[in-house]
C-alpha positions, 0 to 999 in steps of 0.5 A: 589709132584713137582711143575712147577717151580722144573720141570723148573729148573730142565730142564734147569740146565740138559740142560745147564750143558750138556756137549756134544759138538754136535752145530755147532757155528753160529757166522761168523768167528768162528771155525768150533768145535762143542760147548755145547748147553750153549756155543752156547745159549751164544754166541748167546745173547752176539752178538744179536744186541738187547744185550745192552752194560752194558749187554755184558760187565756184561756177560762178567765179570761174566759167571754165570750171562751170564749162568743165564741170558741165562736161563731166556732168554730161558724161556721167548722166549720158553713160 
């Protein structure tokens, strides 16, 4: 039996670990390429103003935590 939390995680890692290049950046001056949903959910907390410094700079230094906090991150806003 799978509980809610295999679900989610397994949402999430099929979501974020897609490699299809189909959004469009939002941030300006960016080029026009098509990103991963991941790449674009990224980029999108890393320039949110309520992004903190320490929290950019830790994102920036590791990109499995940026991946990882962009997870939780869609959680919280999506429940």
């Amino acid at each position: 039996m799978l509980s809610r939390r295999d679900i989610l995680y397994d949402l999430l890692r099929c979501i974020f670990d897609d490699r299809t290049r189909v959004f469009t950046p939002q941030i300006p001056g960016s080029s026009t390429e098509k990103v991963t949903f991941s790449d674009l959910y990224v980029n999108a907390l890393f320039h949110s103003p309520k992004c903190s410094k320490i929290l950019r700079e830790k994102m920036r230094e590791t990109p499995e935590f940026a991946l990882e906090f962009c997870k939780i991150a869609l959680l919280a806003n999506v429940g």
